[in-house]
C-alpha positions in Angstrom: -24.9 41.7 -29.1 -21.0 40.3 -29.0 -20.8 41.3 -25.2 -24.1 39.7 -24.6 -22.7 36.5 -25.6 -19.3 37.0 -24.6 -20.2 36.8 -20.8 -22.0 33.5 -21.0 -18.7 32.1 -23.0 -16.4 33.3 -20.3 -18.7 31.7 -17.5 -18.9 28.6 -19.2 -15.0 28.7 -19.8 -14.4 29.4 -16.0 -16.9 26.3 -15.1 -15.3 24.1 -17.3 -11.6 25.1 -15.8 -9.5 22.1 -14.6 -7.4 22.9 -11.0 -3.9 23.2 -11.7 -3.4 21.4 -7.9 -5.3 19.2 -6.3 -2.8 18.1 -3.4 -3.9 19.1 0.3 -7.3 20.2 -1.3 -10.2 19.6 2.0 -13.8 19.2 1.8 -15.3 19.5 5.7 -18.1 17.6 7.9 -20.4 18.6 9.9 -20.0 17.6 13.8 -20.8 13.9 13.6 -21.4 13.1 10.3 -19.9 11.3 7.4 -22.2 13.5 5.1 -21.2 14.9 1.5 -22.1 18.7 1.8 -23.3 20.2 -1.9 -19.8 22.4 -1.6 -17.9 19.1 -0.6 -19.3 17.4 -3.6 -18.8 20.1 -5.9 -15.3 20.3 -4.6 -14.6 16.9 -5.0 -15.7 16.9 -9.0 -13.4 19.5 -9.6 -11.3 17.0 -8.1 -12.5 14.4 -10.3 -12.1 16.2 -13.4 -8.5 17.1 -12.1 -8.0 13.4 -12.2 -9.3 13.1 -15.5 -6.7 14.9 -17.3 -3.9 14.4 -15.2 -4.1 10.2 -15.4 -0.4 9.7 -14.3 -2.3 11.1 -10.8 -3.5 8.7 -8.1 -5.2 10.5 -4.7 -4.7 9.0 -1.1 -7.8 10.2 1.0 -7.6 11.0 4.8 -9.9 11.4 6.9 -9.8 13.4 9.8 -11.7 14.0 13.0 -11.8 16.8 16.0 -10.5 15.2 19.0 -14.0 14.7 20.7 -15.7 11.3 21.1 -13.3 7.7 21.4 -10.1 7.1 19.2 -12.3 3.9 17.9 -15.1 6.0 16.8 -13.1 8.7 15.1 -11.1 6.1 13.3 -14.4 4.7 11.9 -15.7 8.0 11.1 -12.6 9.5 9.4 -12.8 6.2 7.2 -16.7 6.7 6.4 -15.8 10.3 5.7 -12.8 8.9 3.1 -15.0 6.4 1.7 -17.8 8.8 0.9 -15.4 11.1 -0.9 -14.4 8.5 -2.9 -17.8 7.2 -3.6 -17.9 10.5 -5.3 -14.7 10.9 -8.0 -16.0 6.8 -8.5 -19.2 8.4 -9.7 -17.5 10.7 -11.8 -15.8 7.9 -13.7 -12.3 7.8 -11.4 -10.9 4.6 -11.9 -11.3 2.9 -7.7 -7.8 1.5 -8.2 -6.3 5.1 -8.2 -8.1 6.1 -5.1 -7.1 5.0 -1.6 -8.5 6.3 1.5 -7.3 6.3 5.4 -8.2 7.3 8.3 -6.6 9.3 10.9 -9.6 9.9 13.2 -8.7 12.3 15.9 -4.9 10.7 16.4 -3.2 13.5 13.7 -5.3 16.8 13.9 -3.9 19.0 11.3 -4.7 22.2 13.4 -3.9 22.5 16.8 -6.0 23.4 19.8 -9.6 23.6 21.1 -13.0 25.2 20.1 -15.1 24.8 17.6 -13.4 26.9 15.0 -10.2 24.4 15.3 -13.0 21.4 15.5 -14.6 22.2 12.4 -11.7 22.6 10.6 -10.2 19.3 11.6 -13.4 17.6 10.3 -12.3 16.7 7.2 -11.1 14.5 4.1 -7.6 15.8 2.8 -6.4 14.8 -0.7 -3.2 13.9 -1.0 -1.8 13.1 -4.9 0.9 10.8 -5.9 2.7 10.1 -9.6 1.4 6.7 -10.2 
């Protein structure tokens, strides 16, 4: 019976474990779209709860787009991207004053080339943390 419930205690350990790191964490987008996936938004509370504990931490969110479609467009996505993640960690009780977001659109791709392997992993929001 004591390895029974000694499973359960270790999952519910694991799921309760804060990240050591948040800085240059990503959650990605689908090809035009601003979007919280369920694995973005269950990145981003493990984010949150990072946040939580470590309150000396602020996050800068950027927003990034492939380099497909107008530099005007992927500005404004990358910043509805940014803004949804941190519509998220404010759900989650984040303070808005220690979240910032930016876009960078399709003007600083963080992978370089063509295709839509490099595309879809240029679609993203990258957290960046900073010592308040």
């Amino acid at each position: 019976m004591k390895k029974i419930m000694f499973v359960p205690v270790l999952l519910a350990l694991a799921a309760c474990a804060t990240k050591s790191n948040i800085n240059d964490d990503k959650v990605f987008f689908a090809f035009d779209s601003a979007e919280i996936t369920d694995a973005a938004k269950k990145d981003l509370h493990d984010q949150s709860r990072y946040m939580k504990k470590h309150t000396d931490k602020n996050v800068v969110l950027e927003g990034h787009c492939d380099e497909r479609g107008s530099t005007e467009y992927n500005l404004a996505l990358g910043a509805l991207r940014a803004g949804n993640a941190a519509h998220v960690m404010i759900k989650d009780g984040i303070e808005p004053e220690r979240i910032k977001t930016i876009s960078y659109g399709k003007e600083n791709p963080q992978y370089p080339g063509s295709g839509e392997k490099i595309w879809a992993k240029n679609r993203n929001v990258t957290t960046k943390t900073k010592t308040k």
